[in-house]
C-alpha positions in Angstrom: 185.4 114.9 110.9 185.3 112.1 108.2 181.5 110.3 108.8 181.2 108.6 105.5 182.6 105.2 103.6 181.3 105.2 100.8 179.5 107.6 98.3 176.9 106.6 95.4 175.2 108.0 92.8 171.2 107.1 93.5 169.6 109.2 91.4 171.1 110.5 87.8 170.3 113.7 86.8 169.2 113.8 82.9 169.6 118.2 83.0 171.5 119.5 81.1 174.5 121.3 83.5 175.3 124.3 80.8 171.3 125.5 81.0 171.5 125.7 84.7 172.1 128.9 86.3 174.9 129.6 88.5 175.0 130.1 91.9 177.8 129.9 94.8 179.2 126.2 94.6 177.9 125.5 92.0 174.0 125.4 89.5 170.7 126.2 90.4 168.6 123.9 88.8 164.7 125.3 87.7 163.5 121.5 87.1 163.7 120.1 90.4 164.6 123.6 92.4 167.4 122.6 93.8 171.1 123.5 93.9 173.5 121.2 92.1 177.0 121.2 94.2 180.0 121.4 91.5 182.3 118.8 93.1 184.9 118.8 90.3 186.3 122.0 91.7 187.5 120.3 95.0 190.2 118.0 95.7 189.4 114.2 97.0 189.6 115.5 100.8 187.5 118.2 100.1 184.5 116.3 98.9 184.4 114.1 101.7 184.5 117.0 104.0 181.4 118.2 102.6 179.5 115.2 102.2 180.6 114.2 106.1 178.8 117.7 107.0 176.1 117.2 104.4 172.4 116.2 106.5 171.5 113.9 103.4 171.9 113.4 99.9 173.0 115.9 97.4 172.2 116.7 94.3 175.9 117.4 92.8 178.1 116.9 89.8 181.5 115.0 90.1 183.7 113.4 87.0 183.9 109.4 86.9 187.4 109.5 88.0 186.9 111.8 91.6 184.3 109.6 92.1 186.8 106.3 91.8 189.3 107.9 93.9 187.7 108.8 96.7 185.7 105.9 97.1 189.1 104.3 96.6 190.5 106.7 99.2 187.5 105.9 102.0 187.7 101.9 101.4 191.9 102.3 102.7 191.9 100.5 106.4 193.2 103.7 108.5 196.3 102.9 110.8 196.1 101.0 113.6 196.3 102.4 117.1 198.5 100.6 119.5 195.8 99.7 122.4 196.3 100.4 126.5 197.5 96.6 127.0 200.0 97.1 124.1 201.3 100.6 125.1 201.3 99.2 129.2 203.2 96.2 128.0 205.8 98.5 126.6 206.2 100.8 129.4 206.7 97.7 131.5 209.5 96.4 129.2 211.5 99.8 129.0 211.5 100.2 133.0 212.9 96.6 133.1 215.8 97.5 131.2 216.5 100.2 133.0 216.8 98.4 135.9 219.2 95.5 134.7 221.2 98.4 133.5 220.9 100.3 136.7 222.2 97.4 138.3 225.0 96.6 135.9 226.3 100.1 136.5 228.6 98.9 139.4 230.1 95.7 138.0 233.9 95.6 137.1 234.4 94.6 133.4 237.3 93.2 132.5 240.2 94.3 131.2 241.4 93.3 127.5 245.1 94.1 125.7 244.3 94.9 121.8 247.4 94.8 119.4 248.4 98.4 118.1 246.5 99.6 115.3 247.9 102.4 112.7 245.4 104.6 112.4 245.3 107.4 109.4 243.9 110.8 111.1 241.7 113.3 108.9 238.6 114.4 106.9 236.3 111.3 105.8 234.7 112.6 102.9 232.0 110.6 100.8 231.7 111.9 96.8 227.8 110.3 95.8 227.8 110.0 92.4 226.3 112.6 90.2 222.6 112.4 89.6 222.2 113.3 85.7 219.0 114.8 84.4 217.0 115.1 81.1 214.6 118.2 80.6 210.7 117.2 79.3 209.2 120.4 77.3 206.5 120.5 75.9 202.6 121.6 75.9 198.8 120.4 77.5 195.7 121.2 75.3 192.3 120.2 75.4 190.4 118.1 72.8 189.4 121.7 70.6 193.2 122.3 71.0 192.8 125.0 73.9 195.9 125.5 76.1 195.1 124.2 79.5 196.7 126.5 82.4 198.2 124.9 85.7 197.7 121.5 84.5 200.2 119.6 86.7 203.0 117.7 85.2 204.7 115.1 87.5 207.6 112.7 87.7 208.5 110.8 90.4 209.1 113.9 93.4 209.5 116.4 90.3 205.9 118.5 89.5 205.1 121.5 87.2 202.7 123.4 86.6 201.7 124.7 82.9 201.3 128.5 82.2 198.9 130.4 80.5 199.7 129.0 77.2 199.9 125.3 78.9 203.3 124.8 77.9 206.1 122.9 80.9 209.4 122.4 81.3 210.4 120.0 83.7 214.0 118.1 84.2 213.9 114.4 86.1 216.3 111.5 86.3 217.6 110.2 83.4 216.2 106.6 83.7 212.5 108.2 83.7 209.6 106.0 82.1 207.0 108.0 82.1 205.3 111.4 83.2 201.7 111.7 84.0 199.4 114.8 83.5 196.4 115.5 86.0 194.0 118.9 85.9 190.5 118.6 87.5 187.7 117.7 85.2 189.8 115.5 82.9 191.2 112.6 82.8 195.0 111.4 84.2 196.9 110.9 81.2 200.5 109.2 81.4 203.0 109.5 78.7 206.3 107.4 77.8 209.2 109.4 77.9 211.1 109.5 74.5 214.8 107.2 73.8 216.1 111.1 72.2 215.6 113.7 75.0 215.1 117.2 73.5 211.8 116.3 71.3 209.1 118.2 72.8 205.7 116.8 73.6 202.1 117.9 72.3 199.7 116.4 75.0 196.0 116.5 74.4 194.0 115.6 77.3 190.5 113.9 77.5 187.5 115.6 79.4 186.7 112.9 82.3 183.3 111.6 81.7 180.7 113.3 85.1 178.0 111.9 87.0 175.2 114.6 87.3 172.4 113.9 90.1 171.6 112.6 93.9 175.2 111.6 95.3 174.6 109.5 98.3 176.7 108.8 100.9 177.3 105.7 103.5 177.5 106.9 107.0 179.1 105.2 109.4 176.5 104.4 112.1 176.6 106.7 115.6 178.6 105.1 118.1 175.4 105.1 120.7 173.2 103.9 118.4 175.6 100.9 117.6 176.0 99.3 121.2 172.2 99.7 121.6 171.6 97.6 118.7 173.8 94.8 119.4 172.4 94.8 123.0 168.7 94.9 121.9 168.4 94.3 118.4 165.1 95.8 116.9 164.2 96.6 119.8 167.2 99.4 120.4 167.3 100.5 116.9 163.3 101.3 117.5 164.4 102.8 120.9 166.9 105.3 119.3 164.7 105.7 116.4 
């Protein structure tokens, strides 16, 4: 269950993550004994599962840009329920028109003369035009020049992922703009598609800068705790302690 709007970074960790030792989730680290959660290894949803769960603070390591998406992804309003009144008032409305149609069911309608029609019988068939493609090739590295595998490559509905040598082939509409790049730990890239298809693409992505240290995270407050304050003030939130 999602308990958290917002997450922060507190306390920044000067360590450095490479001398930590590992352990499941992440690094052990010997300075302040404490285990350091690896967060770039989960999607969005993931990390704020954990930090709903999570008692307090954690010591973890996320890149700049998980951390701007999910705090973008927790500030979204969430859809609005339709309240009892709302749903009552259309219940009310659809067993009224049942009624006046109930109620119609026995009335004579009268009777109209329309002019003969020449009708052509057969197969209606609709021909959509034909949706041409272009086909993107090309290959992902990182800054040394590494390959980088399962890198996803998107367009639009269209996605790949790159193989072990990071290279993708992926076809689109013709009438593409761009592509974008995204692989965990590094930063989105988007690229312009070329005027002359064909010419493949030599993509180098950037590492994302990380946060290393305490990442905090803004509850939202306990339901019972709430209505006692705004009935007593100080005097409930001392109450509930």
């Amino acid at each position: 269950m999602q308990t958290i709007t917002q997450i922060t970074q507190p306390q920044p960790c000067h360590q450095s993550w490479d001398s930590m030792s590992a352990v499941e989730n992440g690094r052990f680290c010997s300075s302040c004994s404490k285990a350091v959660v690896d967060f770039t290894t989960m999607t969005n949803q993931q990390i704020i599962d954990h930090l709903s769960a999570s008692a307090g603070n954690l010591c973890g390591r996320i890149s700049t840009s998980q951390f701007n998406e999910v705090n973008y992804q927790l500030a979204k309003p969430a859809p609005a329920k339709a309240g009892i009144w709302k749903r009552l008032m259309l219940t009310l409305t659809m067993l009224a028109s049942l009624s006046y149609v109930k109620g119609q069911t026995g009335v004579e309608k009268a009777k109209t003369e329309q002019a003969p029609v020449n009708l052509i019988t057969g197969e209606v068939v609709m021909v959509a035009a034909p949706v041409k493609y272009i086909t993107l090739t090309g290959t992902v590295t990182d800054n040394k020049g590494a390959p980088i595998e399962q890198a996803t490559v998107s367009a639009g509905k269209q996605s790949i992922q790159t193989n072990v040598k990071g290279e993708f082939k992926l076809q689109v509409p013709a009438g593409t703009k761009s592509f974008q790049l995204r692989f965990i730990g590094f930063e989105t890239t988007t690229v312009k598609i070329n005027k002359k298809p064909g010419k493949p693409y030599n993509i180098k992505m950037n590492m994302a800068g990380m946060y290393l240290g305490g990442l905090g995270a803004v509850k939202r407050p306990n339901t019972v705790k709430k209505i006692l304050s705004n009935l007593f003030g100080q005097s409930g939130k001392s109450f509930w302690g």
